[in-house]
C-alpha positions in Angstrom: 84.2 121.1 106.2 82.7 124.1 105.0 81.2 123.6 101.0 80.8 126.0 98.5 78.3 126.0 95.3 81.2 126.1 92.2 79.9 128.6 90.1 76.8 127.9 88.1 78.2 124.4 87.8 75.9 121.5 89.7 79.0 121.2 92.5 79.0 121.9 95.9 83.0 121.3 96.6 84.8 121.8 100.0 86.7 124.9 100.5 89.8 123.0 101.1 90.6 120.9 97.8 93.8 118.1 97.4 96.8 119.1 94.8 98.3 116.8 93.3 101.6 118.0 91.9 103.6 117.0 95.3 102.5 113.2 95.4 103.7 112.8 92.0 107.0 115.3 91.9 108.7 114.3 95.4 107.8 110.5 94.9 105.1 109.5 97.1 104.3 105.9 97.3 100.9 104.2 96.6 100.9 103.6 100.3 101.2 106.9 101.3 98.9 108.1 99.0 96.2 105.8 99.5 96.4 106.7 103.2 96.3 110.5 102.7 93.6 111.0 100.4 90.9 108.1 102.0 91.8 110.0 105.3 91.0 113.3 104.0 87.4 112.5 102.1 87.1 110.4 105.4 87.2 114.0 106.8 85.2 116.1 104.0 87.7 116.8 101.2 85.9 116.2 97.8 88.0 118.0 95.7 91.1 116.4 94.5 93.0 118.6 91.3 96.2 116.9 89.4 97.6 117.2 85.5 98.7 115.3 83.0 102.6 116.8 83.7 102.5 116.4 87.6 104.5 112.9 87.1 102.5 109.8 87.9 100.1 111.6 89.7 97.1 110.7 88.1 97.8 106.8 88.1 98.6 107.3 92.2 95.4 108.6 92.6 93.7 106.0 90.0 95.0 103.7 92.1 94.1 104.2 95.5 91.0 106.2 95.7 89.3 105.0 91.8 86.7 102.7 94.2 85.7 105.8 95.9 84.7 108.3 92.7 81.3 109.0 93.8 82.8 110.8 96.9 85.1 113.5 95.1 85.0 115.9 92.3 88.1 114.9 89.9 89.9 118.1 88.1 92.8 117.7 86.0 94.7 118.9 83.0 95.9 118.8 79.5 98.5 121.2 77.4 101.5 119.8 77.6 103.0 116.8 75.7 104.4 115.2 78.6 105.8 112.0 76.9 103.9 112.4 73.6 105.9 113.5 70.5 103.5 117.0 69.8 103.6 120.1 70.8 102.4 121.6 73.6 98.4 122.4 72.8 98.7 120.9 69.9 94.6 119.6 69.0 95.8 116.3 68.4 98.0 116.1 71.8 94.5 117.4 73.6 92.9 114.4 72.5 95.5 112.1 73.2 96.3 113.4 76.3 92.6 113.6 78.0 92.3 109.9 77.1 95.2 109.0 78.4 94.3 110.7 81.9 90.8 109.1 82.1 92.9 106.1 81.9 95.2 107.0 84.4 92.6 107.9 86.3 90.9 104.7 85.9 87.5 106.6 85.3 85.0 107.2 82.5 85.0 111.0 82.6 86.2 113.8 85.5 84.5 116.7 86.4 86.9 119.4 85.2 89.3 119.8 82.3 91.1 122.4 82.7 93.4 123.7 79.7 96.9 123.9 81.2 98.4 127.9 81.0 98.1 128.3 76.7 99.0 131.7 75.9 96.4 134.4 74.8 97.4 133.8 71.4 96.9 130.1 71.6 93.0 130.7 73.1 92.3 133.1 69.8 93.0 130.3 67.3 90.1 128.5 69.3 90.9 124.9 68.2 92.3 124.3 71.8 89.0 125.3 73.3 87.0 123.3 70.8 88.8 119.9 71.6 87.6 120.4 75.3 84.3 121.2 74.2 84.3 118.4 72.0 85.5 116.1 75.4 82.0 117.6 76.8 80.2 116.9 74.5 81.3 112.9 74.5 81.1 113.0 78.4 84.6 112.7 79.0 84.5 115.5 81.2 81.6 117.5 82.7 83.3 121.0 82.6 85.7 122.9 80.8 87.8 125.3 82.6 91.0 127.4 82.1 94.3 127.1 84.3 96.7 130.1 84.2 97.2 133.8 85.6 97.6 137.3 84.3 96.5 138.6 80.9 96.0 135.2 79.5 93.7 134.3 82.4 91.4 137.7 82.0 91.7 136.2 78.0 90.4 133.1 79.1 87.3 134.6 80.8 86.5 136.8 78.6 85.5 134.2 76.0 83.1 132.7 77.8 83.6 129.7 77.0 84.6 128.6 80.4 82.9 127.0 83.2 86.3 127.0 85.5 89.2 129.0 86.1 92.2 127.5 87.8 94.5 131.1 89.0 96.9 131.7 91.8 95.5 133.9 94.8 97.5 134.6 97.8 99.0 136.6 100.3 102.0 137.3 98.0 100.0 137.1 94.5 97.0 139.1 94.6 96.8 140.4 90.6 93.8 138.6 90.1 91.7 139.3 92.8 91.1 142.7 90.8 92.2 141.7 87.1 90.0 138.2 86.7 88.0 137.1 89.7 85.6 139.9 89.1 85.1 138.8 85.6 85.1 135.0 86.3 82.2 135.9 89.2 80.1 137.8 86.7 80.1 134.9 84.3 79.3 132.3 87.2 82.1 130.7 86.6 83.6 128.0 89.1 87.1 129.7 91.1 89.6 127.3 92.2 92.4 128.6 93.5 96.4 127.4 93.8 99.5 128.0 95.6 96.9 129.7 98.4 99.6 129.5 101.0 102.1 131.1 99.1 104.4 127.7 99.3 104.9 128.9 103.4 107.5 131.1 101.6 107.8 133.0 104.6 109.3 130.5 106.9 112.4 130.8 105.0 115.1 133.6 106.9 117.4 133.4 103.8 116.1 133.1 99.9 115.4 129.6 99.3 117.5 127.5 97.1 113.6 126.0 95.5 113.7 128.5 92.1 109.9 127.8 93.0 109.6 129.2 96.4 112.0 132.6 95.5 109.3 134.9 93.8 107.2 135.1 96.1 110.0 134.9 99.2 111.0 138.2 97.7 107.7 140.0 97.6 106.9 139.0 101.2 110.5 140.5 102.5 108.9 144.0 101.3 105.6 142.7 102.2 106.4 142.2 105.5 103.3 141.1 106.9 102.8 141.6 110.7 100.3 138.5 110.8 103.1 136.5 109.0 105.5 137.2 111.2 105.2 134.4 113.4 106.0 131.4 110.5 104.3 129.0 112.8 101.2 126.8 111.6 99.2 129.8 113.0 100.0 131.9 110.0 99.9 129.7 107.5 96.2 129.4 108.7 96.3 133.2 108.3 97.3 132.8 104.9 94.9 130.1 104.0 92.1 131.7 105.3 92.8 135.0 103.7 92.7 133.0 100.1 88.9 132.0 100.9 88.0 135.3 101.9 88.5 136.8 98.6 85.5 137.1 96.7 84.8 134.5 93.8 87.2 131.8 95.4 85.2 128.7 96.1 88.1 126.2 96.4 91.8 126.0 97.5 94.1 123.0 96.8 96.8 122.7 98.9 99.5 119.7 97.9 101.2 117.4 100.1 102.8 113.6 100.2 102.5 113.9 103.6 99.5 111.6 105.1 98.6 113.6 108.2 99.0 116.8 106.6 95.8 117.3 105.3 94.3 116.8 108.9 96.7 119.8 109.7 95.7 121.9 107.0 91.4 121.3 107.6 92.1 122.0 111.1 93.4 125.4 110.5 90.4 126.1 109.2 88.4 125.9 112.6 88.9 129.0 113.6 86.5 130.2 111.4 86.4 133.0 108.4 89.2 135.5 108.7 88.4 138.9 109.9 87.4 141.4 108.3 90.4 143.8 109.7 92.8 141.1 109.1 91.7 140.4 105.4 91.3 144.4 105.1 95.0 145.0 106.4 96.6 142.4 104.0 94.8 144.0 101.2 95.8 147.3 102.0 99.5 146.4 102.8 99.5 144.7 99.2 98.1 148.0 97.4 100.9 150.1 98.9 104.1 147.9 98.4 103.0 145.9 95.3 105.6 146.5 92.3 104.2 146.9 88.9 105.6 143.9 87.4 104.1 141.4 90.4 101.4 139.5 87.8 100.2 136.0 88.5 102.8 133.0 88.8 102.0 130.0 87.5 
């Protein structure tokens, strides 16, 4: 598994990375959990991303893989309440809810916080960023970072007082590979990337009945990528790859509950970087039938 230097951070993570929103959304057991994620660092994952509204996907992953900490890099999240009675990016609820996921976690600190999609306008009024930098300082976490897309995102950078920044890049969402990652590179910040494979959207002949997979079904109808046009594991390796060839992307997570899928997804991988013409030809197509109004998705 190819590894990437994060940034000016101290990390050297793998290009393929473990999300996970799935394991705690669509009800994984601790079974199946603890079978994916040993398999996968077994194979050279040491990147595993979650948050503190993903369900119980933090204590899945305390439990199962907690023995094993010196082998991964641990990101998650805080912002939303999420069973505490404050609102959303609330100071106190930041310290309440980074606490509470190191216990989850069943670890003394993680390697990322990342702030979980605060508006612009939250950011200015900087007591949000001062509570992670506060975590930082106590050791609770080793970096700070920023999760979200679009203006708030280029925001986010712009402070500088970022060592991460969480954003979707894909085939179907390319905003910030022009509005942040340019930025985020020039500050040496870490890039980890989400949704890389646009949630297979593709596959779907008819819009999907997931309100999460329709977005970005609809852009790839006028898309209409020629190297997508097989929706076979082949082009989702396509897509994959074309998320770490953009410049400034270090990591991809890619979520599952599935135990083998992981395997799968490394494996597309060994085909190497994407060509140039390929990469070129989805950029291009993307500049000539993007709408105005197709920013970021969360």
């Amino acid at each position: 598994m190819e590894k990437r230097a994060y940034g000016k951070t101290d990390m050297q993570v793998s290009v393929l990375g473990f999300g996970g929103a799935e394991i705690g959304f669509e009800g994984a057991t601790p079974a199946q959990v603890e079978k994916l994620l040993n398999d996968a660092l077994d194979s050279g994952l040491n990147v595993i991303d979650t948050a503190e509204c993903y369900a119980n996907s933090e204590e899945l992953i305390g439990q199962t893989v907690a023995s094993r900490r010196d082998d991964y890099f641990l990101f998650t999240k805080c912002g939303h309440a999420s069973g505490f009675d404050l609102p959303n990016w609330d100071p106190k609820l930041l310290e309440l809810s980074i606490d509470r996921s190191l216990r989850r976690l069943r670890t003394d600190y993680v390697d990322v916080i990342h702030l979980h999609t605060c508006s612009e306008e939250t950011l200015r009024r900087g007591e949000a960023i001062e509570v992670l930098q506060r975590a930082k300082e106590k050791g609770k976490t080793r970096y700070i970072g920023y999760s979200g897309d679009h203006t708030d995102a280029l925001y986010a950078v712009r402070t500088g007082a970022f060592d991460s920044l969480m954003t979707s890049v894909n085939v179907a969402d390319q905003e910030a590979i022009e509005l942040t990652l340019p930025e985020a590179a020039a500050r040496g910040m870490g890039v980890i990337v989400k949704r890389p494979i646009a949630n297979f959207a593709w596959r779907y002949d008819a819009k999907p009945d997931n309100a999460y997979h329709q977005d970005y079904w609809q852009r790839l109808q006028k898309l209409d990528y020629e190297a997508l046009r097989s929706k076979d594991e082949r082009s989702v390796g396509t897509a994959l790859r074309f998320a770490l060839a953009v410049p400034g992307v270090h990591t991809a997570i890619v979520g599952t509950k599935n135990p083998k899928r992981w395997r799968t997804n490394s494996a597309l991988l060994d085909e190497g970087p994407l060509p140039e013409e390929t990469y070129r030809s989805i950029r291009e197509r993307w500049k000539e039938a993007a709408e105005p109004d197709w920013i970021g998705l969360e």
